[in-house]
PyMOL Python script that loads the backbone (N, CA, C, O; Angstrom):
from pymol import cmd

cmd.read_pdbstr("""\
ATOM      1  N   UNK A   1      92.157  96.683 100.465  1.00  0.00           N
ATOM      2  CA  UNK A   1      92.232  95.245 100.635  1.00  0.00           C
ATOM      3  C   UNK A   1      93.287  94.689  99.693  1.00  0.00           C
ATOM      4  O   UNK A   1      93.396  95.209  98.583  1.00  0.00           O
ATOM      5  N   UNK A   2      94.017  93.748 100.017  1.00  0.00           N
ATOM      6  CA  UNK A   2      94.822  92.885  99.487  1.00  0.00           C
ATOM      7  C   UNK A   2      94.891  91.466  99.575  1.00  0.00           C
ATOM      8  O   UNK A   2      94.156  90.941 100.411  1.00  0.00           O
ATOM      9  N   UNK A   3      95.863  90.500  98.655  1.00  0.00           N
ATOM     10  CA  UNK A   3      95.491  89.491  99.033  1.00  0.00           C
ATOM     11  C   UNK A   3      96.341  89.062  99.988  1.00  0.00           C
ATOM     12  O   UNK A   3      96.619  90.031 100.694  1.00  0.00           O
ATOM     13  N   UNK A   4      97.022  87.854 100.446  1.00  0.00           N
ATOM     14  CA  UNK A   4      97.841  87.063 101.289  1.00  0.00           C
ATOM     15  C   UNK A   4      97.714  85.936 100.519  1.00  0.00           C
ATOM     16  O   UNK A   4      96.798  85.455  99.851  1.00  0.00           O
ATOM     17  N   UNK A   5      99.083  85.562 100.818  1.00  0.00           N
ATOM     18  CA  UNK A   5      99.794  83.815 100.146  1.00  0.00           C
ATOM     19  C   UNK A   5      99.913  83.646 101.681  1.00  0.00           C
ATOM     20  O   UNK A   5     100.268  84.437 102.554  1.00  0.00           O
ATOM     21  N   UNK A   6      99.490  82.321 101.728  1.00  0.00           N
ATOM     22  CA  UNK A   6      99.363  81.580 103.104  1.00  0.00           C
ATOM     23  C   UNK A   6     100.465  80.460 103.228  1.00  0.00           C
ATOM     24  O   UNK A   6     101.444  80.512 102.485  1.00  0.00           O
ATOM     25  N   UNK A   7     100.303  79.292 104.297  1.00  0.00           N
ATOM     26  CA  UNK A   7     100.842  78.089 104.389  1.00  0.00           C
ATOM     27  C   UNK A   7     101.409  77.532 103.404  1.00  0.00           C
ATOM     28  O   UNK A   7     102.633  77.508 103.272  1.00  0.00           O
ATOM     29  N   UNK A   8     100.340  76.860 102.349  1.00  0.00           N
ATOM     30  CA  UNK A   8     100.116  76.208 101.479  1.00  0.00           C
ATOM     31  C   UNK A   8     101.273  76.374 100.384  1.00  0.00           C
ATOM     32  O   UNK A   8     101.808  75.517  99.681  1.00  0.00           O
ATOM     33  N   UNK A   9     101.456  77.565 100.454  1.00  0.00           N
ATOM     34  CA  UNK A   9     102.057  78.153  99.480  1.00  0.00           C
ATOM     35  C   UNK A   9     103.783  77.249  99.946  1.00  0.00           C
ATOM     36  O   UNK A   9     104.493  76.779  99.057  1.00  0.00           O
ATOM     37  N   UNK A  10     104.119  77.184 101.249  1.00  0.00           N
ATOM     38  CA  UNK A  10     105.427  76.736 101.301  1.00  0.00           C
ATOM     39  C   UNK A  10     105.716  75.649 100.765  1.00  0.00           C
ATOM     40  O   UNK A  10     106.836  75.354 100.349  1.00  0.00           O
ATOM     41  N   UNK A  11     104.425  74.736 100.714  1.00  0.00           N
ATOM     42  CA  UNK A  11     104.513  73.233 100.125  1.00  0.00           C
ATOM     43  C   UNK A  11     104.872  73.492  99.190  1.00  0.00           C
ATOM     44  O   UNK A  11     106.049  73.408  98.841  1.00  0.00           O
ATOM     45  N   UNK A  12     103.863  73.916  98.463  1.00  0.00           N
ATOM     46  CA  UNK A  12     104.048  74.275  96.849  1.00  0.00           C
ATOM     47  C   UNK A  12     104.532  74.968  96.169  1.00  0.00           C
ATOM     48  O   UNK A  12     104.851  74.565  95.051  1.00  0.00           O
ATOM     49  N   UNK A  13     104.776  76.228  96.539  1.00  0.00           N
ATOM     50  CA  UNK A  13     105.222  77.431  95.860  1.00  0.00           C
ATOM     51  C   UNK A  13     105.115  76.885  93.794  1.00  0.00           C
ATOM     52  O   UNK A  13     106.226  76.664  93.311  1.00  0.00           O
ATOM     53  N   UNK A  14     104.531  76.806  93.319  1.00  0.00           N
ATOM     54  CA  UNK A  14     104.526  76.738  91.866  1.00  0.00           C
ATOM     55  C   UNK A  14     104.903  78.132  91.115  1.00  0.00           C
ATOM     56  O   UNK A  14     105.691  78.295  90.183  1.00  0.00           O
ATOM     57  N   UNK A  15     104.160  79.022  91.754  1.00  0.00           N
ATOM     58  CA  UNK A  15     104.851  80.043  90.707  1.00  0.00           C
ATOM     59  C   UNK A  15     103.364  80.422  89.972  1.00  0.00           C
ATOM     60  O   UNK A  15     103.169  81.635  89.890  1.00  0.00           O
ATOM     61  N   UNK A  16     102.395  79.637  89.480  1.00  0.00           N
ATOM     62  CA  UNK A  16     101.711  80.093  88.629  1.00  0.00           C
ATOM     63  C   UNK A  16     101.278  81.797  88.537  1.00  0.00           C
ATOM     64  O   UNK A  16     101.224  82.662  87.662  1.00  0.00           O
ATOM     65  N   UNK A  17     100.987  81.670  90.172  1.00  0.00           N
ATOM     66  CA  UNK A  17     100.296  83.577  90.116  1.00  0.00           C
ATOM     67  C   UNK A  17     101.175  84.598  89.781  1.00  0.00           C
ATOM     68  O   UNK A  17     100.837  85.782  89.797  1.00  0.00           O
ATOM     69  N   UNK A  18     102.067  84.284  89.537  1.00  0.00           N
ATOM     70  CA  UNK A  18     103.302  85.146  89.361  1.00  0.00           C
ATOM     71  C   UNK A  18     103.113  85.874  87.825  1.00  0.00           C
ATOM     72  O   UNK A  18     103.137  87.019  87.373  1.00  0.00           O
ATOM     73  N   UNK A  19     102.911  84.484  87.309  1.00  0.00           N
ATOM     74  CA  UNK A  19     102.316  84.391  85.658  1.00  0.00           C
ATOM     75  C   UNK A  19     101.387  85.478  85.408  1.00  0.00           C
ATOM     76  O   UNK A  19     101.732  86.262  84.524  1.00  0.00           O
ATOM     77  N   UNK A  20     100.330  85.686  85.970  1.00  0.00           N
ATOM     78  CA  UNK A  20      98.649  85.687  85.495  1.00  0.00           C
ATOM     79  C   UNK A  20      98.974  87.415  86.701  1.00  0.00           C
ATOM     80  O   UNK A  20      98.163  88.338  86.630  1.00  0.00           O
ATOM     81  N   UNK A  21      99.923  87.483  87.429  1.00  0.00           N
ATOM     82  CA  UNK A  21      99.447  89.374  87.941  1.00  0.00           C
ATOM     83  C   UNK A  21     100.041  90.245  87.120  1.00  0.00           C
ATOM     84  O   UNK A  21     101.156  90.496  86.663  1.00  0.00           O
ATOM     85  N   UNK A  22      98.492  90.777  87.062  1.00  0.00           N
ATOM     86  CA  UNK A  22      98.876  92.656  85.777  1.00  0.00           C
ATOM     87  C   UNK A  22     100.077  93.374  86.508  1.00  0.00           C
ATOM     88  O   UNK A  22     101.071  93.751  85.888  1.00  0.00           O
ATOM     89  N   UNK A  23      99.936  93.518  87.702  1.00  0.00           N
ATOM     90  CA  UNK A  23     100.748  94.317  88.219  1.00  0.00           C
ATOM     91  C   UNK A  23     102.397  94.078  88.594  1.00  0.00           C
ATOM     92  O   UNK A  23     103.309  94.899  88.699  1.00  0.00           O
ATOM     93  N   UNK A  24     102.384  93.034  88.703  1.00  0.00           N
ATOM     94  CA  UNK A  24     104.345  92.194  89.411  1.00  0.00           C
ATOM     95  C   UNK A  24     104.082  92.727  90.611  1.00  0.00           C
ATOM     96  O   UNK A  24     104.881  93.568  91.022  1.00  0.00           O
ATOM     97  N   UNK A  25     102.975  92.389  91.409  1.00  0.00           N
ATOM     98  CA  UNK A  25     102.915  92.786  93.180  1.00  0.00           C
ATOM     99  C   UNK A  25     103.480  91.141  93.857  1.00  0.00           C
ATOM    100  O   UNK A  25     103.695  90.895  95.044  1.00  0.00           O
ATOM    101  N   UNK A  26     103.591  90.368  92.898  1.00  0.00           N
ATOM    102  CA  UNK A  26     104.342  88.834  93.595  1.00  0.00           C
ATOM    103  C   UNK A  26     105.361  88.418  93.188  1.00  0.00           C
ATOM    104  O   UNK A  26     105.550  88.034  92.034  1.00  0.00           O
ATOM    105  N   UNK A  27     106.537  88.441  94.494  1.00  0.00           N
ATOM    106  CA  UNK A  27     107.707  88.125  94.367  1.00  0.00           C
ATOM    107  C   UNK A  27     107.808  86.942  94.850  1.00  0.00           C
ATOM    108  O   UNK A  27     106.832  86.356  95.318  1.00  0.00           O
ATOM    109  N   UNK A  28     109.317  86.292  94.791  1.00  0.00           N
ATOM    110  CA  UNK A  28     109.577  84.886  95.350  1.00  0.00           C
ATOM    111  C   UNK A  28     110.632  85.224  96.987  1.00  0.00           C
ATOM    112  O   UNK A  28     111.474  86.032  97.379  1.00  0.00           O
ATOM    113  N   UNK A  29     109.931  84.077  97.467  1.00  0.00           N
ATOM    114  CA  UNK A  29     110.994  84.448  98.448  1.00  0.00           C
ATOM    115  C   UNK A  29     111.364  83.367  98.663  1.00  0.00           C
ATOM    116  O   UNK A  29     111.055  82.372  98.008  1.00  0.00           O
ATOM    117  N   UNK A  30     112.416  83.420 100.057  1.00  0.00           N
ATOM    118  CA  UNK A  30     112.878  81.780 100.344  1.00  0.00           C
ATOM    119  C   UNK A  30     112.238  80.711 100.600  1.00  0.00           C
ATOM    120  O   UNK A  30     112.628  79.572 100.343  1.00  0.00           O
ATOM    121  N   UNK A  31     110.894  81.114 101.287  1.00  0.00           N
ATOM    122  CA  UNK A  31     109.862  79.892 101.334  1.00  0.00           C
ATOM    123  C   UNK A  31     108.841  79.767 101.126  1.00  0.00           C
ATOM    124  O   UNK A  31     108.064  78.859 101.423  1.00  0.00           O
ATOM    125  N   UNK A  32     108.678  80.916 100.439  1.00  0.00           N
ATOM    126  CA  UNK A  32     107.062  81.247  99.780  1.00  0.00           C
ATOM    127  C   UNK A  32     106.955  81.868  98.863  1.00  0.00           C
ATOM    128  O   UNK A  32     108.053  82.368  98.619  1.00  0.00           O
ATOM    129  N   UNK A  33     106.134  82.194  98.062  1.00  0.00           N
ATOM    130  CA  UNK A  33     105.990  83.723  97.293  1.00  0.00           C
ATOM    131  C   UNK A  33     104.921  84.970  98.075  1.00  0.00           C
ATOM    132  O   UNK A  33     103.894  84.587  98.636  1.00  0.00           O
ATOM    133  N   UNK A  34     105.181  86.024  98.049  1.00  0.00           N
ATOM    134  CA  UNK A  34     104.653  87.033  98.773  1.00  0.00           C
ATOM    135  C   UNK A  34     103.799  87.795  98.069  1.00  0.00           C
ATOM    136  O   UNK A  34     103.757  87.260  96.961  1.00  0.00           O
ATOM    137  N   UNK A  35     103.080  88.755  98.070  1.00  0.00           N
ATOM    138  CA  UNK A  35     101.857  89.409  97.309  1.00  0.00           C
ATOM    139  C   UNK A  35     102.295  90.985  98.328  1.00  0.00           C
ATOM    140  O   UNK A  35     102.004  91.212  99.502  1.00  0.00           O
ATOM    141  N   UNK A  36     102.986  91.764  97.453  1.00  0.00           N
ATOM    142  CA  UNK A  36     102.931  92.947  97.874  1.00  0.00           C
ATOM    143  C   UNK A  36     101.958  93.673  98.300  1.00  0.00           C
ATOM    144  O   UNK A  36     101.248  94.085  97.383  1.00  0.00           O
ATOM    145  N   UNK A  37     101.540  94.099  99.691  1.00  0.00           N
ATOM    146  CA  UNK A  37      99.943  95.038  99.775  1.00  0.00           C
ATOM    147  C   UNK A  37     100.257  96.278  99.133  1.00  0.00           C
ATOM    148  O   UNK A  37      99.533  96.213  98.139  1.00  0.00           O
ATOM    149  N   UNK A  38     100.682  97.034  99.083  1.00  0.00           N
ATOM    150  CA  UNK A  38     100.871  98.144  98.657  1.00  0.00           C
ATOM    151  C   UNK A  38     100.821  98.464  96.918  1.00  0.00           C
ATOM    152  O   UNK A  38     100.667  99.510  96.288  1.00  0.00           O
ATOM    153  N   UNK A  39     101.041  96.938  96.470  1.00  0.00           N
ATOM    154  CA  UNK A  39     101.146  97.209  95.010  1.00  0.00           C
ATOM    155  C   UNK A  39      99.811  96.464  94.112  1.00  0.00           C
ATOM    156  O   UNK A  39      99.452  96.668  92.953  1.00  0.00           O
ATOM    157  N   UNK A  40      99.237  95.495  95.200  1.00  0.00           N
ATOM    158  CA  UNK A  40      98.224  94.536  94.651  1.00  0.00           C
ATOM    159  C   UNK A  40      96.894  95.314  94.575  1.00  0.00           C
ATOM    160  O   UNK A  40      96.478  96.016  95.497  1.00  0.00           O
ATOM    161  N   UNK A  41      96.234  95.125  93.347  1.00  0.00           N
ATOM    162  CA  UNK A  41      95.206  96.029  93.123  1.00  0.00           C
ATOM    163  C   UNK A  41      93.388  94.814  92.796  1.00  0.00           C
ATOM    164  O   UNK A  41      92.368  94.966  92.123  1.00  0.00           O
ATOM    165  N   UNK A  42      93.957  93.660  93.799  1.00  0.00           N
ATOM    166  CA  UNK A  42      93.098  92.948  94.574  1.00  0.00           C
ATOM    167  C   UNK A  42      92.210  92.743  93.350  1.00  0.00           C
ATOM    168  O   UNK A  42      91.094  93.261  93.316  1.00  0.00           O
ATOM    169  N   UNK A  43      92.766  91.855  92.149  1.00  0.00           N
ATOM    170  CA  UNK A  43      91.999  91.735  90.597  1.00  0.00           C
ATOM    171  C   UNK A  43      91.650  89.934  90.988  1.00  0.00           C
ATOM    172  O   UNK A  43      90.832  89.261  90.360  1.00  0.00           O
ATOM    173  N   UNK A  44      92.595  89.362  92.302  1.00  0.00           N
ATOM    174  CA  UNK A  44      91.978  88.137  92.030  1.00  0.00           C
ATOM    175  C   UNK A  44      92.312  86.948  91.219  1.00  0.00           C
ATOM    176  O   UNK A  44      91.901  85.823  91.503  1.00  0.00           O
ATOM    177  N   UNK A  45      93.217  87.269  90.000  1.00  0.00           N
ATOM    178  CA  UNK A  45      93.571  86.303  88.735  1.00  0.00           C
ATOM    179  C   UNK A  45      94.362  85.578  89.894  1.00  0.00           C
ATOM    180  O   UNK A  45      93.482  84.869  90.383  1.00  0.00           O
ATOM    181  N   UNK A  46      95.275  85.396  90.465  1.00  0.00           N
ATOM    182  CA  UNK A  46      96.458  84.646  91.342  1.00  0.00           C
ATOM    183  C   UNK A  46      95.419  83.619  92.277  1.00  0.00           C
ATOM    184  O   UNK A  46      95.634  82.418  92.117  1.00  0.00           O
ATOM    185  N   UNK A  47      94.526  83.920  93.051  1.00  0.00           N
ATOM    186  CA  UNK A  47      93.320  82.908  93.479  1.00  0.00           C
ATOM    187  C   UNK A  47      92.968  81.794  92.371  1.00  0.00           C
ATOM    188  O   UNK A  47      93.073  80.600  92.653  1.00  0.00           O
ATOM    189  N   UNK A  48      92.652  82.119  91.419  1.00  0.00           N
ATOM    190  CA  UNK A  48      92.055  81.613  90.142  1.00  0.00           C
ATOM    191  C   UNK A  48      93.021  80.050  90.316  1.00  0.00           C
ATOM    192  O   UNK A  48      92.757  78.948  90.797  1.00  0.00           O
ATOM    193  N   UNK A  49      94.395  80.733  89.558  1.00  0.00           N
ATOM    194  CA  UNK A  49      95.419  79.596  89.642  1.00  0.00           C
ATOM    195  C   UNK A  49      96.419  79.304  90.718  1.00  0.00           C
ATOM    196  O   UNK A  49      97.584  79.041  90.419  1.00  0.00           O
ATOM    197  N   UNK A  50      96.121  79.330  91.609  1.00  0.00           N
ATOM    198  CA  UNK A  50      96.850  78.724  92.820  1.00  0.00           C
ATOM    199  C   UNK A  50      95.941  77.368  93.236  1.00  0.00           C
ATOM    200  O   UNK A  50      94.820  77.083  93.657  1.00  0.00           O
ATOM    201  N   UNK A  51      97.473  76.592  92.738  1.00  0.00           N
ATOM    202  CA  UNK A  51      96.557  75.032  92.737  1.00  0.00           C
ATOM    203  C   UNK A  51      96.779  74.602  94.068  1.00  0.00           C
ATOM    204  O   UNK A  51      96.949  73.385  93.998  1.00  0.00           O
ATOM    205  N   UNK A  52      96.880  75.037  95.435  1.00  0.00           N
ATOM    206  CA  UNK A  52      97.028  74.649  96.601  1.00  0.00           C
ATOM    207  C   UNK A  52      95.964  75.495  97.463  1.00  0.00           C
ATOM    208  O   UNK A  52      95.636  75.234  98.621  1.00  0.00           O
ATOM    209  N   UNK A  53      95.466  76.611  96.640  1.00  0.00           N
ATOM    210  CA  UNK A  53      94.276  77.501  97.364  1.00  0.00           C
ATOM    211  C   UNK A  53      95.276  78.429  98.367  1.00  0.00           C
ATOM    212  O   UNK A  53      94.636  79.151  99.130  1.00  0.00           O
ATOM    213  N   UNK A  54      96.381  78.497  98.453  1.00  0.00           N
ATOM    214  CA  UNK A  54      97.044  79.218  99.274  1.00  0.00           C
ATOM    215  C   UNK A  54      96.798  80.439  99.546  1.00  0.00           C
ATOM    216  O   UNK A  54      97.359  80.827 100.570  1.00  0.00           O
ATOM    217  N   UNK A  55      95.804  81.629  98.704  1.00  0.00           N
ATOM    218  CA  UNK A  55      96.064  82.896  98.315  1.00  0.00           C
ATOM    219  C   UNK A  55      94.111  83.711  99.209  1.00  0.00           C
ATOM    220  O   UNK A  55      92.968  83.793  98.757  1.00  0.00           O
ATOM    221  N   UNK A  56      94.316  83.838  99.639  1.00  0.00           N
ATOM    222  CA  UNK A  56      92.695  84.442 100.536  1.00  0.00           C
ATOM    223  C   UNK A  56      92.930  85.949 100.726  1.00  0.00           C
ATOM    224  O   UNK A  56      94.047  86.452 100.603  1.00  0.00           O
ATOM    225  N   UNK A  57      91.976  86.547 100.988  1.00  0.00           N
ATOM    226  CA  UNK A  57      91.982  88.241 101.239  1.00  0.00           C
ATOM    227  C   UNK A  57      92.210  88.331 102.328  1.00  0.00           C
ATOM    228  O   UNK A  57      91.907  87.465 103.149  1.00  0.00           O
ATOM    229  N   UNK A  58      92.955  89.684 102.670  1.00  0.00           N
ATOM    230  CA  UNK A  58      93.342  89.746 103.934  1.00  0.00           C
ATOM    231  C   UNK A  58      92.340  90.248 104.777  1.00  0.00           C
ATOM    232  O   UNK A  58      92.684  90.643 105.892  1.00  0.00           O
ATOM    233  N   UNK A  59      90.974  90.314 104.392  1.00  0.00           N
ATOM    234  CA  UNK A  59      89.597  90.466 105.214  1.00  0.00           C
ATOM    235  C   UNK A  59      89.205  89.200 105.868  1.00  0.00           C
ATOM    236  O   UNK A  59      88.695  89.190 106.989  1.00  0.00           O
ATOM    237  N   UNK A  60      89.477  87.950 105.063  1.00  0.00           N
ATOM    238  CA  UNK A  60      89.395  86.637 105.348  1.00  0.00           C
ATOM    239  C   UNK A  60      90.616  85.843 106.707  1.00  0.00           C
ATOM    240  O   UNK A  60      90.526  84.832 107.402  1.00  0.00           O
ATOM    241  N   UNK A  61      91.294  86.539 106.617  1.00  0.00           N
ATOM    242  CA  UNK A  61      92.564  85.981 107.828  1.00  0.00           C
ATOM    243  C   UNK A  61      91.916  85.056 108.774  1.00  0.00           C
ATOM    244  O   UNK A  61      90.703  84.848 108.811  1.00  0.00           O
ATOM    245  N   UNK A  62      92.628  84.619 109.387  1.00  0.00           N
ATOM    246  CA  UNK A  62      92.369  83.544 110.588  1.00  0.00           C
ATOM    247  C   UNK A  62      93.321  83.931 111.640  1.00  0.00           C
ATOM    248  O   UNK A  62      94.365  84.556 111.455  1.00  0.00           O
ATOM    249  N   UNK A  63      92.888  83.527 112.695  1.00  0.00           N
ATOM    250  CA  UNK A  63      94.533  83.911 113.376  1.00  0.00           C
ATOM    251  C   UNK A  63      95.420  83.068 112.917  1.00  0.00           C
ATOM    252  O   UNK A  63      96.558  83.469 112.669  1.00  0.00           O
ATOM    253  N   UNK A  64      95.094  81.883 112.743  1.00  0.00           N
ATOM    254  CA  UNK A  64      96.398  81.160 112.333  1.00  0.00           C
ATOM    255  C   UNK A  64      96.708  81.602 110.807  1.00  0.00           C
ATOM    256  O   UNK A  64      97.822  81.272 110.402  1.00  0.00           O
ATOM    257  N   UNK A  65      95.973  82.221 110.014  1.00  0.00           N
ATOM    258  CA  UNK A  65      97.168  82.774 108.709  1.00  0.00           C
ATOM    259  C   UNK A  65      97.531  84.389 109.317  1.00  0.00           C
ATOM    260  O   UNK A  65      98.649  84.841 109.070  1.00  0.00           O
ATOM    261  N   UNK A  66      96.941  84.885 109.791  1.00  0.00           N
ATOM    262  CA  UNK A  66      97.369  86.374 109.870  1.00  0.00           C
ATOM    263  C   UNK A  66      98.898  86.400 110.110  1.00  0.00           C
ATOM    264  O   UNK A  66      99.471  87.355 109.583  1.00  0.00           O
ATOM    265  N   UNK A  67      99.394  85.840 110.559  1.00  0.00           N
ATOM    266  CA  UNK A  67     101.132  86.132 110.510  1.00  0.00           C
ATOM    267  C   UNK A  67     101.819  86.520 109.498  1.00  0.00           C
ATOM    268  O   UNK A  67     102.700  87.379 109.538  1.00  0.00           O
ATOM    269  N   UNK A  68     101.266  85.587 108.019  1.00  0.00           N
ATOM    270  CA  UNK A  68     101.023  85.930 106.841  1.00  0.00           C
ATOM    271  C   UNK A  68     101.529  86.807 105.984  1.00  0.00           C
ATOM    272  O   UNK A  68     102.409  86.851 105.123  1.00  0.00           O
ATOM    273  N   UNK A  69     100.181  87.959 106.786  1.00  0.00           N
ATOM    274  CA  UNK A  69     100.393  89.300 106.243  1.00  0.00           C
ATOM    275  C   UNK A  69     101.389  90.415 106.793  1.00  0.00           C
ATOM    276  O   UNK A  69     101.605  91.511 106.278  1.00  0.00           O
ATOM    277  N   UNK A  70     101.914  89.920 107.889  1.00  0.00           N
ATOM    278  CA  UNK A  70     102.836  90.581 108.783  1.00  0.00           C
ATOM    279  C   UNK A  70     104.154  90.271 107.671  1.00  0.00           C
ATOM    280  O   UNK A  70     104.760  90.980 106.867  1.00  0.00           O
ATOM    281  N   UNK A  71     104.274  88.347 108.220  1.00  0.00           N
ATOM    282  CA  UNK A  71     105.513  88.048 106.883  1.00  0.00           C
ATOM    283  C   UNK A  71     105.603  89.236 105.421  1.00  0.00           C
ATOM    284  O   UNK A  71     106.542  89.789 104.848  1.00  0.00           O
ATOM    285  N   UNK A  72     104.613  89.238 105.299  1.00  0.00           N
ATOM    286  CA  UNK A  72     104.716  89.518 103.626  1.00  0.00           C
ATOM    287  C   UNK A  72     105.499  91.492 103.747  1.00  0.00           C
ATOM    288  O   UNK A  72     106.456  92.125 103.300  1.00  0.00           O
ATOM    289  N   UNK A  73     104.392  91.694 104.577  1.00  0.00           N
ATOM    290  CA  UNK A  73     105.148  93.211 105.290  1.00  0.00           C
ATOM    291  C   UNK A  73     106.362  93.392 105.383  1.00  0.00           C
ATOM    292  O   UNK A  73     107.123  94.170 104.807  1.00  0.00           O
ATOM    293  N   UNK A  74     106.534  92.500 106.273  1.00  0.00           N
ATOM    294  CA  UNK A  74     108.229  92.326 106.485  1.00  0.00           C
ATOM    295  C   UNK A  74     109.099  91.893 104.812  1.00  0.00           C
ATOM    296  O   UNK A  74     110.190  92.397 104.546  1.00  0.00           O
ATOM    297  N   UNK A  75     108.612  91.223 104.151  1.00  0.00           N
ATOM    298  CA  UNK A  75     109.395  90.792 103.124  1.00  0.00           C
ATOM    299  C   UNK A  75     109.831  92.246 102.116  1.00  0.00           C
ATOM    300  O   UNK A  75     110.939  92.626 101.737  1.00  0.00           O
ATOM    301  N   UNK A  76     108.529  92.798 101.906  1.00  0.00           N
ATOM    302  CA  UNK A  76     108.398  94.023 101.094  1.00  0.00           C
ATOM    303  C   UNK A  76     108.868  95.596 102.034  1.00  0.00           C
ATOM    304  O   UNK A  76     108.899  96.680 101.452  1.00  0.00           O
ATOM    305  N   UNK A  77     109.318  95.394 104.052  1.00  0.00           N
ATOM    306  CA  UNK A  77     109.861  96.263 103.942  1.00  0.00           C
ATOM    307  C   UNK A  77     108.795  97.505 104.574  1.00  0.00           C
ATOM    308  O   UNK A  77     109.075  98.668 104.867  1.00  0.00           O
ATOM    309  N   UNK A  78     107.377  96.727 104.664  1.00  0.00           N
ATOM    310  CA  UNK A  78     106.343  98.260 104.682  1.00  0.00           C
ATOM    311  C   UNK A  78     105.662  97.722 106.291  1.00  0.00           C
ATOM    312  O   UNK A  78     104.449  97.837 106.468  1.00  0.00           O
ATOM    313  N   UNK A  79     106.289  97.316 107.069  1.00  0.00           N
ATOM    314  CA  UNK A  79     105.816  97.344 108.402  1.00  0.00           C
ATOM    315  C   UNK A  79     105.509  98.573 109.065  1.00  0.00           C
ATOM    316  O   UNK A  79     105.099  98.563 110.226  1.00  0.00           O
TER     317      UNK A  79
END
""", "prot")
cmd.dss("prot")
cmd.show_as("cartoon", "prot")
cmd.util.cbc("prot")
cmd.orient("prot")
């Protein structure tokens, strides 16, 4: 399991979770920030401070965020 940066995140993009992950599984991109699956070891701190709530597990998806996790795939390359 991993997480996903959603919608929300385009409004806002702040940056905070970037701060607060042990690992550097979150990069920036052009209109969001992304949460690497492959590198995220699903600790949760980035939920904590995401002041837009943007950030949900990818067990949680909706259809309307699941694209999401495809995006983020695509960003990092691991489709």
């Amino acid at each position: 399991m991993a997480f996903v940066i959603t919608q929300p995140c385009q409004d806002e993009k702040s940056g905070d979770c970037v701060d607060v992950c042990p690992v550097d599984c979150i990069e920036e991109g052009q209109d969001q920030y992304y949460i690497d699956p492959d590198v995220c070891i699903d600790c949760g701190a980035c939920i904590v401070v995401c002041p837009v709530e943007a950030i949900v597990e990818d067990t949680e998806l909706t259809p309307e965020t699941e694209p999401f996790l495809e995006k983020a795939k695509q960003f990092f390359g691991t489709t």
